[in-house]
N, CA, C and O of each residue as an XYZ file, in Angstrom:
864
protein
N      62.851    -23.925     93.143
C      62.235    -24.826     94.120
C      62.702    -24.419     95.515
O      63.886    -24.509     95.838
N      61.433    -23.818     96.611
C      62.480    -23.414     98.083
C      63.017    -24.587     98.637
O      62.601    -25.742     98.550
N      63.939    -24.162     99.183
C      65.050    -24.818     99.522
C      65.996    -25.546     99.013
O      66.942    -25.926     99.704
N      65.875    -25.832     97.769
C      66.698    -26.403     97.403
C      67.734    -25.784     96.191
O      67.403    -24.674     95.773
N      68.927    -26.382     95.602
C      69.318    -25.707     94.866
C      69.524    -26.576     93.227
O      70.101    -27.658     93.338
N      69.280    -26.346     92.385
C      68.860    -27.198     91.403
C      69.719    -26.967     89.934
O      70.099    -25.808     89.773
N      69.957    -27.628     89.194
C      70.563    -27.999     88.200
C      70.164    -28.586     86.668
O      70.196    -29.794     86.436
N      69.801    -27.631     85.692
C      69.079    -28.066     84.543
C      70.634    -29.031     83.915
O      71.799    -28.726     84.169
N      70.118    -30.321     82.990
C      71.160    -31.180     82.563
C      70.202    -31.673     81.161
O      68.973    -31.721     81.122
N      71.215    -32.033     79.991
C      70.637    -32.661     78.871
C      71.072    -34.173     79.067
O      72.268    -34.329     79.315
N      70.533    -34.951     79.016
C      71.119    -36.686     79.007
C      70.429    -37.053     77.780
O      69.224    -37.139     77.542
N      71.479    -37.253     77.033
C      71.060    -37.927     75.835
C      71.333    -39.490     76.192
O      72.264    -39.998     76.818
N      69.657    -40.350     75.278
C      69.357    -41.265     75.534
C      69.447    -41.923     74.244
O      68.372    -41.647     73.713
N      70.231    -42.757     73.302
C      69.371    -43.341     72.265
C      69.603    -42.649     70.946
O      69.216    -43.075     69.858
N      70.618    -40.973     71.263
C      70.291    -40.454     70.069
C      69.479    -38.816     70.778
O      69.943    -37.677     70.840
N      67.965    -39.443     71.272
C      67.701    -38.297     71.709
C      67.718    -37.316     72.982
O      67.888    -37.924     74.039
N      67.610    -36.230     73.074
C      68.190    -35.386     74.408
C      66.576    -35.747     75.195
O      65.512    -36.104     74.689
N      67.024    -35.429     76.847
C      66.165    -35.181     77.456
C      66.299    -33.750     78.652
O      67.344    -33.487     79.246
N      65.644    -33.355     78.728
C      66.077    -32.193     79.399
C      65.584    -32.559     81.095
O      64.396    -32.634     81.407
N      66.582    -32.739     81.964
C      66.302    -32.718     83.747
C      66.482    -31.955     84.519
O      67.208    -31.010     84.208
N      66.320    -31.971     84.900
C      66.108    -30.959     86.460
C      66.208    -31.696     87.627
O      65.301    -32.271     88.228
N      67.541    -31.625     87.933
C      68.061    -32.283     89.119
C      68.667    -31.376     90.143
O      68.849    -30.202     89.821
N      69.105    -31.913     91.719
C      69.550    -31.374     92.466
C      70.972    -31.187     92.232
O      71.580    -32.075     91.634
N      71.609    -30.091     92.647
C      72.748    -29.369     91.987
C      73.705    -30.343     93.103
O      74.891    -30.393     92.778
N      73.521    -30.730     93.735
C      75.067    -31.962     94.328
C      74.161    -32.863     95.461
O      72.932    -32.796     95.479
N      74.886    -33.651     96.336
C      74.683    -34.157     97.092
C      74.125    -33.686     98.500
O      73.349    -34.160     99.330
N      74.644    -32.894     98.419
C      74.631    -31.971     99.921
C      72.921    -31.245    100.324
O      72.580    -30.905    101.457
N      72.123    -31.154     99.171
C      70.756    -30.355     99.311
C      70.513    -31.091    100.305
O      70.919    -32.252    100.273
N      69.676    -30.531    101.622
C      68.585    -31.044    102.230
C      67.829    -29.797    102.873
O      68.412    -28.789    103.271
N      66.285    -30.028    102.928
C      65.930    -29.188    103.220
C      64.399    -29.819    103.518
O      63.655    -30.141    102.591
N      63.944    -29.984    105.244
C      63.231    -30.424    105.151
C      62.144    -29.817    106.384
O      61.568    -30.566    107.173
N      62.055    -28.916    106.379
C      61.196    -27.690    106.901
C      60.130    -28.358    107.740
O      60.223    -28.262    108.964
N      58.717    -29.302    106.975
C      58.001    -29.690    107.453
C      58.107    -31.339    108.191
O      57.147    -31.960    108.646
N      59.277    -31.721    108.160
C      59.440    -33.148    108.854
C      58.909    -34.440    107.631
O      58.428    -35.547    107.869
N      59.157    -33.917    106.559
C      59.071    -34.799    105.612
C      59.484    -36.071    105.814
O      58.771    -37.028    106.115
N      61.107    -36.051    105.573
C      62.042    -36.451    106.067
C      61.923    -37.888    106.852
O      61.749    -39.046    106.472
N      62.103    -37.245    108.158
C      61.431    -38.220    109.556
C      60.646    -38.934    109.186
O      60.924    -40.112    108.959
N      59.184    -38.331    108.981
C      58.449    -39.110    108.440
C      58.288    -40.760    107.365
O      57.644    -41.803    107.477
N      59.298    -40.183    106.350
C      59.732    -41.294    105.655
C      60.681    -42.451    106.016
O      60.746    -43.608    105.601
N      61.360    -41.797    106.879
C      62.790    -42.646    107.241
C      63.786    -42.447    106.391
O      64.523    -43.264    105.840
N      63.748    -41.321    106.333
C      65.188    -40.962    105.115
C      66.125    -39.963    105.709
O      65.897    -38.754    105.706
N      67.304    -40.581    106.274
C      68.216    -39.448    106.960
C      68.896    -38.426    105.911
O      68.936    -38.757    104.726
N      69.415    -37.228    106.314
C      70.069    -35.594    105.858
C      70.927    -36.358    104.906
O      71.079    -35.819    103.809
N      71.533    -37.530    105.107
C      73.162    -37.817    104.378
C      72.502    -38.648    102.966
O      73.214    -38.632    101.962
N      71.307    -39.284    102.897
C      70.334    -40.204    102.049
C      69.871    -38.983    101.265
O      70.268    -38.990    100.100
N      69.104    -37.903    101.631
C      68.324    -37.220    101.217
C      68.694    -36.608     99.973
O      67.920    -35.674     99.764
N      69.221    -36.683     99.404
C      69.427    -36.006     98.125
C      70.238    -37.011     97.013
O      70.783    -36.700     95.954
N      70.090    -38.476     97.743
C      70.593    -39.392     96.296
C      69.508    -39.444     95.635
O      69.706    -40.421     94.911
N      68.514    -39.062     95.397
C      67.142    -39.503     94.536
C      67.228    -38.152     93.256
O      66.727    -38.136     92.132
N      68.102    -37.058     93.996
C      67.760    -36.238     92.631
C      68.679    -36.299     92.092
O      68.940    -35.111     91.901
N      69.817    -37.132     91.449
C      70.818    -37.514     90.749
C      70.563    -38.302     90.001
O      69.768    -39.230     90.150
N      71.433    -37.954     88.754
C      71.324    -38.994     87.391
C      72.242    -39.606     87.788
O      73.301    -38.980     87.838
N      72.255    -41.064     88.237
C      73.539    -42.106     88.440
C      73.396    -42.578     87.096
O      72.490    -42.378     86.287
N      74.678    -43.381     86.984
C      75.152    -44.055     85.771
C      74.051    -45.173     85.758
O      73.237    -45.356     84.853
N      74.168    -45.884     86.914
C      72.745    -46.989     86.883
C      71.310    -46.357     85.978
O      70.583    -46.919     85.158
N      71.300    -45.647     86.262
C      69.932    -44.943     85.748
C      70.167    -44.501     84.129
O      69.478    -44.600     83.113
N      71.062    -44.141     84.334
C      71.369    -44.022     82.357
C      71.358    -45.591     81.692
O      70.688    -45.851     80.692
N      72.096    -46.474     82.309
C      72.256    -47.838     81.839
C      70.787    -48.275     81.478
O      70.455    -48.813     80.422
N      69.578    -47.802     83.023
C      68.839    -48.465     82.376
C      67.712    -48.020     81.571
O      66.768    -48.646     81.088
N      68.060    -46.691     81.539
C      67.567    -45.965     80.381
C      67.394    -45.931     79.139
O      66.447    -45.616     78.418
N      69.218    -46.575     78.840
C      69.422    -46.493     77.472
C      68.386    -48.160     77.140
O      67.717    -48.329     76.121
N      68.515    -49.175     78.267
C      68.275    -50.448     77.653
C      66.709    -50.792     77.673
O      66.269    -51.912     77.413
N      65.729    -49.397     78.103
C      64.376    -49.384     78.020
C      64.281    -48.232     76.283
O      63.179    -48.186     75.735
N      64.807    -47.881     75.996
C      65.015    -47.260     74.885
C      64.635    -48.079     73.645
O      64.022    -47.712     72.643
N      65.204    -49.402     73.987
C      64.889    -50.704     72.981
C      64.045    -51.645     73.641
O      63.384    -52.430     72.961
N      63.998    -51.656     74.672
C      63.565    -52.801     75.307
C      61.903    -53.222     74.850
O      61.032    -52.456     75.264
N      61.514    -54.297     74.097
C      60.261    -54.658     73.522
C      58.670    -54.523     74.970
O      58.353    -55.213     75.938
N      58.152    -53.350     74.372
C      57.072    -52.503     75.575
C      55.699    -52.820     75.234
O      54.839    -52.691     76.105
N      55.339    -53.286     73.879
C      54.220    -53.468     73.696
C      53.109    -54.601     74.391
O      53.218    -55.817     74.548
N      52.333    -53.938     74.628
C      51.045    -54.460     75.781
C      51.611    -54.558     76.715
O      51.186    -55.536     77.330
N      52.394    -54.069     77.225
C      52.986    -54.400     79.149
C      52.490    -53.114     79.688
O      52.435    -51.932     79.348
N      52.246    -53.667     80.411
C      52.020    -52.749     81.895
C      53.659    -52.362     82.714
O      54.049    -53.228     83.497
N      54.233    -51.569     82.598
C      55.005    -51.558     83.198
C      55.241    -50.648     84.703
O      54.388    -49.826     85.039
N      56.450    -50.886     85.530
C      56.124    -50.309     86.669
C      57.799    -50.214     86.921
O      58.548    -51.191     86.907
N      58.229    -48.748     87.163
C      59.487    -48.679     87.753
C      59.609    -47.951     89.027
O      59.170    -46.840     89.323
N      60.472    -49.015     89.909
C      60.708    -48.995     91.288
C      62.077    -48.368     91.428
O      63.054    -48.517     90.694
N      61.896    -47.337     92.970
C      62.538    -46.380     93.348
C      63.575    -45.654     92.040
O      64.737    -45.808     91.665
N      62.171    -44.635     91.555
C      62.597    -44.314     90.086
C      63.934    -43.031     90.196
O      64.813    -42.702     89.399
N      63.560    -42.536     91.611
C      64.153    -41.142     91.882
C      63.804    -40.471     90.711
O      62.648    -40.348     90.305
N      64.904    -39.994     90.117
C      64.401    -39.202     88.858
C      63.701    -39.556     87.663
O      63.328    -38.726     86.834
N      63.498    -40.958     87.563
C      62.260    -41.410     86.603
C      62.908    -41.171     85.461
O      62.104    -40.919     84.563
N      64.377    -41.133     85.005
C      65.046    -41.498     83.512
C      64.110    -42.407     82.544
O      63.530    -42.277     81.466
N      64.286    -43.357     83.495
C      63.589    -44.589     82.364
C      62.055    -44.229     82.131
O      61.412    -44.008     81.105
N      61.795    -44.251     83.172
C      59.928    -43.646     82.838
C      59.436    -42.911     81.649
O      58.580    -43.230     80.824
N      60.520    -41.363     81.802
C      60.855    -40.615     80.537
C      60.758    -40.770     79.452
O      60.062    -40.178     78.627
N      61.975    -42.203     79.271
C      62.249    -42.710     78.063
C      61.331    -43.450     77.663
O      61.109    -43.571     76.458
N      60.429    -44.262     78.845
C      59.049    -44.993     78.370
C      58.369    -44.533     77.900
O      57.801    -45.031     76.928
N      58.022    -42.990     78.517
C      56.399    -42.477     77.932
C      56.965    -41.945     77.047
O      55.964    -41.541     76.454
N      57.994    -41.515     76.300
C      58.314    -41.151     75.138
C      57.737    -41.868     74.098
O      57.206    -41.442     73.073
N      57.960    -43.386     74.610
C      58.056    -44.284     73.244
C      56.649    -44.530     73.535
O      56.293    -45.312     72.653
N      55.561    -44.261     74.369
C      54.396    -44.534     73.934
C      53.755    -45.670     75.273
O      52.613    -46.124     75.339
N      54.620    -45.852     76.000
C      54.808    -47.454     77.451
C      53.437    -47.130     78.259
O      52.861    -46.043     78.212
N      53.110    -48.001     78.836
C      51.724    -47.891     79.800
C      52.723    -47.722     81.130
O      52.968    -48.800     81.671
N      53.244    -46.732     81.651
C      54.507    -46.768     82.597
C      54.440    -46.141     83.756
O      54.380    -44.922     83.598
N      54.422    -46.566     85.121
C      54.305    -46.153     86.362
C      55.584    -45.884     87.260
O      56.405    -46.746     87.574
N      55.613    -44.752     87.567
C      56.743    -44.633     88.166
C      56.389    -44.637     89.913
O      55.460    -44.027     90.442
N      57.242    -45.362     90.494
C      57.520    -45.088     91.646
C      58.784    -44.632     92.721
O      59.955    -44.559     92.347
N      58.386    -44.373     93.956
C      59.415    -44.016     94.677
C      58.882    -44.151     96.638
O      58.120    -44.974     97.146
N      59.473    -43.263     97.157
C      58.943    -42.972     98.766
C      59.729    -42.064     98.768
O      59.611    -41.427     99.815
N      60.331    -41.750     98.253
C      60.599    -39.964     98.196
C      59.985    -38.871     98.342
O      59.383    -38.650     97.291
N      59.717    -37.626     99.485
C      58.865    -36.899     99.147
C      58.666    -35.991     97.863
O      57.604    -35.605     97.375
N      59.919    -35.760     97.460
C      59.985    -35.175     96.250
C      60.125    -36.108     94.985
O      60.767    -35.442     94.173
N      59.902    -37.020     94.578
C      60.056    -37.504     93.699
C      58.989    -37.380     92.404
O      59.094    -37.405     91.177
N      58.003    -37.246     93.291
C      56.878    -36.599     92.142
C      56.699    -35.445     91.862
O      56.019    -35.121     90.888
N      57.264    -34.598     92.649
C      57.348    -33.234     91.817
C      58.792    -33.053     90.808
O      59.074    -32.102     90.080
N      59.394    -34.033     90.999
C      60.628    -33.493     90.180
C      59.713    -34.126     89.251
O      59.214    -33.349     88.437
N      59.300    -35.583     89.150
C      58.591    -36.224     87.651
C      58.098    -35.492     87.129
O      58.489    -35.240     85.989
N      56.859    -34.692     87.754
C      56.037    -33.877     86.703
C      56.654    -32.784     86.169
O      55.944    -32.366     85.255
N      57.679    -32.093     86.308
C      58.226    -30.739     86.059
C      59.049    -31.378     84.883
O      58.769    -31.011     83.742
N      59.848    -32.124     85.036
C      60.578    -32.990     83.831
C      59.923    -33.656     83.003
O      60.424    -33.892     81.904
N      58.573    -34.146     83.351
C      57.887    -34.625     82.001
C      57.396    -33.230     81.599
O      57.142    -33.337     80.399
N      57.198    -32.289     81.891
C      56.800    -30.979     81.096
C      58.240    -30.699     80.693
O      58.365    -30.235     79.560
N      59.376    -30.893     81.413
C      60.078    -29.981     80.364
C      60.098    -30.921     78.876
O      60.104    -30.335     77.793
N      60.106    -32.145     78.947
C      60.587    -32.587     77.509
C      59.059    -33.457     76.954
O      58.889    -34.553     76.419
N      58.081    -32.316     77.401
C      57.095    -32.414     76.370
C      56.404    -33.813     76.302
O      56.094    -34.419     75.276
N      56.216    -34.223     77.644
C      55.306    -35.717     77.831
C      54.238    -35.715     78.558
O      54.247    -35.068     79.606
N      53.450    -36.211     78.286
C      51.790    -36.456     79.060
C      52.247    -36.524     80.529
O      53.355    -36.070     80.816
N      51.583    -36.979     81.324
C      51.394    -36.856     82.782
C      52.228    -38.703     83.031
O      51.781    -39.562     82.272
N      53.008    -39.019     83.741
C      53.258    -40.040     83.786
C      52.639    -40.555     85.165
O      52.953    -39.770     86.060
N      52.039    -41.378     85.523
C      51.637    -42.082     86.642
C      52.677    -42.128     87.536
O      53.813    -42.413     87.158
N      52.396    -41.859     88.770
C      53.406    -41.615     90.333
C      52.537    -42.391     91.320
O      51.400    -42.035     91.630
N      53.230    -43.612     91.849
C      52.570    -44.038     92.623
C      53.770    -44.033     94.100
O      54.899    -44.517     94.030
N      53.161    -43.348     95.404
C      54.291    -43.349     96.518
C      54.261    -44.698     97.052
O      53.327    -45.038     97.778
N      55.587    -45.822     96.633
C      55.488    -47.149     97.128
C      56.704    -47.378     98.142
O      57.888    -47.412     97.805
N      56.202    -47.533     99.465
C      56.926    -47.857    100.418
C      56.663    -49.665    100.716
O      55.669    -50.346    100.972
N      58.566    -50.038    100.464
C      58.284    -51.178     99.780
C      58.121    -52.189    101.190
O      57.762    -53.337    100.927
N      58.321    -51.914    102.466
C      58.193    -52.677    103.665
C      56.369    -52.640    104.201
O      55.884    -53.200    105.184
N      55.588    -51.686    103.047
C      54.085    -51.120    103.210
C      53.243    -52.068    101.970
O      53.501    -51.658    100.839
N      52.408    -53.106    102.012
C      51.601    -53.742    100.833
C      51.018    -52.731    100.192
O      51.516    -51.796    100.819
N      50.321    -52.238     99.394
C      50.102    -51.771     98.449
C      48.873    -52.349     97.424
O      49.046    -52.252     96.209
N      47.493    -53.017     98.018
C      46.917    -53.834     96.853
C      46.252    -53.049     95.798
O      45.620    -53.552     94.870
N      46.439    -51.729     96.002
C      45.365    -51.074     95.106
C      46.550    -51.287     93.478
O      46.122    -51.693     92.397
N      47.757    -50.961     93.700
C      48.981    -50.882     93.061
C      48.721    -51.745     91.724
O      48.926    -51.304     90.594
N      48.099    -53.426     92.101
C      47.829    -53.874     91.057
C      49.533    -55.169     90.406
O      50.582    -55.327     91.030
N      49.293    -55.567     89.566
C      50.549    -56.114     88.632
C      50.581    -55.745     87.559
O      49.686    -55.267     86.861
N      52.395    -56.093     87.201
C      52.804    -55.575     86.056
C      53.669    -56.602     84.975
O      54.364    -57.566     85.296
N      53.431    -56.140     83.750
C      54.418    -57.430     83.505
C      55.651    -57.104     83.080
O      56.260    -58.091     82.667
N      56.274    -56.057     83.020
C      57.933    -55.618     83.597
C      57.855    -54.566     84.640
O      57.039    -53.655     84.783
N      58.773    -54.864     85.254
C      59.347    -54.298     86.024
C      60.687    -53.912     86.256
O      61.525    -54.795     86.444
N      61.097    -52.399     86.275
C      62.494    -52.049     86.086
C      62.922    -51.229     87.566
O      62.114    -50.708     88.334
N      64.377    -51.270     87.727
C      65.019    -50.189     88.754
C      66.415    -50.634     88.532
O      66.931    -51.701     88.200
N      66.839    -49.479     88.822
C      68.766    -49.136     88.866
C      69.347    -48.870     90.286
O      68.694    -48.468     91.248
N      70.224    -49.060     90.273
C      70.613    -49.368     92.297
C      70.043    -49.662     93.121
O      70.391    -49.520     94.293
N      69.170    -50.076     92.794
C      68.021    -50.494     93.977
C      68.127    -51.562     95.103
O      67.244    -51.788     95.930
N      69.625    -52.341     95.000
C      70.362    -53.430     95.745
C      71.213    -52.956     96.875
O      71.809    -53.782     97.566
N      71.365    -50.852     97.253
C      72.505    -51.025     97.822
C      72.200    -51.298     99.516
O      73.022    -50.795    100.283
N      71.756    -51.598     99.747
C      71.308    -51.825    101.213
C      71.241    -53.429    101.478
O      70.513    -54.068    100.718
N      71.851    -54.036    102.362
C      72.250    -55.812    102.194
C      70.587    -55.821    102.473
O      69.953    -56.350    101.560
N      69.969    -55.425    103.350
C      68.352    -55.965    103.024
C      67.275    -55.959    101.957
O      66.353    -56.774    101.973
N      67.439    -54.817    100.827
C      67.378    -54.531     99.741
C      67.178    -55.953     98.915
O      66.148    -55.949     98.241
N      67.835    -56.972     98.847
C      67.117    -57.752     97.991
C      66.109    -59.127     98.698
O      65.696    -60.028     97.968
N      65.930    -59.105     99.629
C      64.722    -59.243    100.622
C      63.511    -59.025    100.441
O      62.568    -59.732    100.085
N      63.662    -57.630    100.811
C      62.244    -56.934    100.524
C      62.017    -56.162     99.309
O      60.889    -55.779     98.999
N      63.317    -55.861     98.438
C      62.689    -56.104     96.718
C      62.243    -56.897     95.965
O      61.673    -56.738     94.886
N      62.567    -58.045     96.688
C      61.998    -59.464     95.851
C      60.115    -59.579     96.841
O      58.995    -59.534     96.333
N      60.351    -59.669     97.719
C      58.489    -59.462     98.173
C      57.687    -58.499     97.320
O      56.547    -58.688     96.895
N      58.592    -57.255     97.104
C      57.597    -56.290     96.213
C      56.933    -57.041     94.824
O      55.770    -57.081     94.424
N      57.930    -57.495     94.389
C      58.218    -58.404     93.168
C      57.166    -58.850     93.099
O      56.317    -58.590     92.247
N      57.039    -59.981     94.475
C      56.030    -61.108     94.664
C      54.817    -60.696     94.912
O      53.991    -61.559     95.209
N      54.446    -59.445     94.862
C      53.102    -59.251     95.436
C      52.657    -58.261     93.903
O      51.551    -57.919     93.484
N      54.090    -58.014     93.343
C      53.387    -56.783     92.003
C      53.771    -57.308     90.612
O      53.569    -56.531     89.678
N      54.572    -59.145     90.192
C      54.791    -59.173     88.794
C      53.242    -59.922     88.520
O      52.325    -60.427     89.167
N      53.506    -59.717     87.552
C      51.933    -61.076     86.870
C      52.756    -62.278     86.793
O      53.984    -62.366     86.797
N      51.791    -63.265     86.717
C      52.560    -64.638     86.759
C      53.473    -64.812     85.076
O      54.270    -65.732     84.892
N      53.235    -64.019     84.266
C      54.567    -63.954     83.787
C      54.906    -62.579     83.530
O      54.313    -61.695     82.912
N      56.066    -62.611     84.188
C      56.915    -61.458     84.040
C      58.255    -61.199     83.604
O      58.941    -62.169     83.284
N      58.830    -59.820     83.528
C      60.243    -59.523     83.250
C      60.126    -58.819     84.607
O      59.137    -58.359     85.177
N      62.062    -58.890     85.139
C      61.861    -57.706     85.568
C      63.681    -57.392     84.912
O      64.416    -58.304     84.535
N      63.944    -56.376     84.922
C      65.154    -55.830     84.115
C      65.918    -54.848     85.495
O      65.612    -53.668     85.321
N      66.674    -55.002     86.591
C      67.714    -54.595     87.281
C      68.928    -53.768     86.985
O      69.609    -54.694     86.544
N      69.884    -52.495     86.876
C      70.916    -52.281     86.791
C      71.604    -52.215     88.230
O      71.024    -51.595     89.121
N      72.466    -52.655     88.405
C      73.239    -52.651     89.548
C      75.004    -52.381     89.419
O      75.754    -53.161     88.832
N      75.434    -51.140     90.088
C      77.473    -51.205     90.073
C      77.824    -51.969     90.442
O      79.031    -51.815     90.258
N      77.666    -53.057     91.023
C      78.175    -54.201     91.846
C      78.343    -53.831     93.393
O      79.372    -53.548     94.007
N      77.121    -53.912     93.805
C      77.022    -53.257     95.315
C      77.487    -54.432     96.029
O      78.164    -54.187     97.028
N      77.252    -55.818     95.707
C      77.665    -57.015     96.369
C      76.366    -58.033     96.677
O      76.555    -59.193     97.043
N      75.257    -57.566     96.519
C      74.148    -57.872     96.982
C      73.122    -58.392     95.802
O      71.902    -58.451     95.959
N      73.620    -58.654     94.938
C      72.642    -59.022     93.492
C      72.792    -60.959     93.774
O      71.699    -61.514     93.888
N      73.483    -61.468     93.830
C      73.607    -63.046     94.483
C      72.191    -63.312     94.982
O      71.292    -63.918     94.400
N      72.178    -62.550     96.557
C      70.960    -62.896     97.289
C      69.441    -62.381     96.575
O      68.296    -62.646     96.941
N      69.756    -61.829     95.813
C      68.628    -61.309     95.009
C      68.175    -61.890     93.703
O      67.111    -61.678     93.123
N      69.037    -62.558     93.391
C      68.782    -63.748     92.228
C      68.524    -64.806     92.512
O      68.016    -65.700     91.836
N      68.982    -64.782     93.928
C      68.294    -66.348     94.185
C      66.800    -66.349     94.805
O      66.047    -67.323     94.795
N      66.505    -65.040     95.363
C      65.187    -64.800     95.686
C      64.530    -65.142     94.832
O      63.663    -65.967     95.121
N      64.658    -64.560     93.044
C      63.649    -64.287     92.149
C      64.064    -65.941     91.539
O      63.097    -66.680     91.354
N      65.093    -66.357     91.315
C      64.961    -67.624     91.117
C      64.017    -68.475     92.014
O      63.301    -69.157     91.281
N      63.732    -68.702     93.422
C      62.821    -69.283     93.976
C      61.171    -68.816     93.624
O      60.132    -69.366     93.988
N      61.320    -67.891     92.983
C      60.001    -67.120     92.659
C      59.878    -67.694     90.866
O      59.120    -67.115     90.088
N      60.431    -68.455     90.589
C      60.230    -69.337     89.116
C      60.867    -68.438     88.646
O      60.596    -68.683     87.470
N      61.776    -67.219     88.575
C      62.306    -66.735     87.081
C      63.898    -67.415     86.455
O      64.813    -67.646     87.245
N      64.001    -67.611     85.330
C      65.724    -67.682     84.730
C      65.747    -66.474     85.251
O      64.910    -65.656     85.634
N      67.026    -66.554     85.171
C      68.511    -65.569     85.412
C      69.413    -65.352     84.027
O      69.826    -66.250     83.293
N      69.607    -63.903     83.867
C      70.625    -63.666     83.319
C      71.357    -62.268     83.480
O      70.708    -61.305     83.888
N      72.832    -62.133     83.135
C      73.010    -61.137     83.606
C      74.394    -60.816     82.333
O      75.292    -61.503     81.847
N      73.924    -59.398     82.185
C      75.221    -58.821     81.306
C      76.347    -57.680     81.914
O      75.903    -56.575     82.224
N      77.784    -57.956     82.077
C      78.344    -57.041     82.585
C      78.955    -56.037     81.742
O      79.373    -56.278     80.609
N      79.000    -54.974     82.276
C      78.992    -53.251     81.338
C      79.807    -52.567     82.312
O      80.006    -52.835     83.497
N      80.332    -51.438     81.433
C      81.151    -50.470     81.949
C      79.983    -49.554     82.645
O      78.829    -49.553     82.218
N      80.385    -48.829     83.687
C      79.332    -47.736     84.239
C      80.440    -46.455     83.723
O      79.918    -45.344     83.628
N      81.206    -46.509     83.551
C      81.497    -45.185     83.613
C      82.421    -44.969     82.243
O      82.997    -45.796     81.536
N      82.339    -43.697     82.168
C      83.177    -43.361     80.595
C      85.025    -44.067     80.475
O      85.829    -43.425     81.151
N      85.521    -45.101     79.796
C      86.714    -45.194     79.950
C      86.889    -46.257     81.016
O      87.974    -45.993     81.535
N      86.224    -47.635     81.778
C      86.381    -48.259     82.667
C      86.501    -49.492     81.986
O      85.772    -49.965     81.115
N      87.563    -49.961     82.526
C      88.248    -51.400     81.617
C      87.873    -52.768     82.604
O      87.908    -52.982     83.816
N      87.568    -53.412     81.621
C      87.026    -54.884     82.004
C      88.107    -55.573     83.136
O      89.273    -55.179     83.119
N      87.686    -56.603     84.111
C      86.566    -56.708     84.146
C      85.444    -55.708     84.773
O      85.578    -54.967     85.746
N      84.524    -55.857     84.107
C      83.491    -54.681     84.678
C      82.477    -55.250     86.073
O      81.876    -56.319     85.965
N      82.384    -54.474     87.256
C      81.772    -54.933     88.426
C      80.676    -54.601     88.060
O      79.807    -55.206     88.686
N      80.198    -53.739     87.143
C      78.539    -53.672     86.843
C      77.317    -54.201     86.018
O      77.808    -54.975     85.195
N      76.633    -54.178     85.930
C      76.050    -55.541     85.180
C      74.251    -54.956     85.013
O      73.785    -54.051     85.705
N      73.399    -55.789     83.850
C      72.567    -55.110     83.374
C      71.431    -56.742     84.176
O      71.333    -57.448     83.172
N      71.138    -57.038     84.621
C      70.047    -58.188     85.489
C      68.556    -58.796     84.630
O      67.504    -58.333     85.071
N      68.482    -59.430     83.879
C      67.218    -59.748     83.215
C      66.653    -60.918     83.967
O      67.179    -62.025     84.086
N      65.723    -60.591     84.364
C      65.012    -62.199     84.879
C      63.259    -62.377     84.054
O      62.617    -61.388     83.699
N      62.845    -63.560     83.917
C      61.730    -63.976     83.466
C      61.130    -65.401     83.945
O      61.606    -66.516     84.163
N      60.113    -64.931     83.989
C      59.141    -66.487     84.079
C      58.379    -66.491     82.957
O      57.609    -67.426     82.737
């Protein structure tokens, strides 16, 4: 890929491997045509989207089981689209999103490497409405809280893209910011619940990270 420098990885999900293609550290940026700018994504941002975070395995493994039949589903700021993966594996009606410029070319190259149909890429800039976008009745994302405005204007996305009944399923490390974001989706009619988990191999309770289920 020009400019960048890249990193094949197996993440086993469930039992089974998946093969990715991610950016080889933090440091890649490379943005020739003003991509970048364009989006609002500064040099030091630019390369958390092609990383497998632990968030993203968490919520990988818990879409692996997670009951998919007849949903429409839709995952927000997928970066590398783990879970998506693991959706269209199992057969999911599953949309991935991001505002990444690259985020859809890493999707499609990784659903070819591990042998999956074309997964739906929709570019959702979440401060931008979106009506063609449609509703869903889950909705998933992993870190998607770390910015204190982040659960603000993730909960509007929410409000303009669940069906009037929905899931939506959250992983978060404990950025600090899941509070104001539960109480958003609580004013939006859903229960609350939340399970806390280790993120990392060997991390002893109590655990700051946590798996987010909400429903109406």
């Amino acid at each position: 890929m020009p400019g960048y420098l890249t990193q094949d990885m197996v993440v086993s999900i469930d039992g089974h491997d998946y093969h990715v293609r991610a950016l080889s550290d933090r440091l890649q940026f490379s943005d020739p045509n003003g991509e970048a700018e364009r989006a609002g994504i500064s040099s030091a941002t630019w390369s958390l989207f092609g990383q497998v975070w632990p968030a993203g395995r968490i919520l990988a493994e818990a879409m692996s089981h997670f009951e998919i039949s007849g949903k429409r589903i839709l995952e927000v700021g997928c970066g590398l689209a783990l879970s998506s993966l693991v959706l269209k594996r199992r057969g999911a009606d599953i949309t991935a999103s991001d505002h990444h410029p690259l985020a859809e070319m890493f999707l499609v190259q990784n659903s070819i490497r591990n042998g999956l149909p074309k997964i739906t890429y929709q570019n959702l800039e979440w401060t931008n409405p979106d009506p063609g976008l449609g509703r869903f009745d889950l909705i998933i994302g992993s870190d998607v809280l770390y910015e204190r405005g982040h659960s603000a204007t993730l909960a509007a996305v929410l409000r303009r893209h669940a069906k009037p009944s929905a899931e939506i399923v959250v992983t978060d490390p404990g950025r600090g910011h899941r509070g104001s974001f539960t109480s958003a989706l609580v004013d939006q009619g859903y229960s609350a619940n939340r399970t806390s988990q280790p993120f990392s191999e060997g991390e002893m309770p109590p655990h700051k990270g946590c798996l987010m289920y909400y429903r109406r």
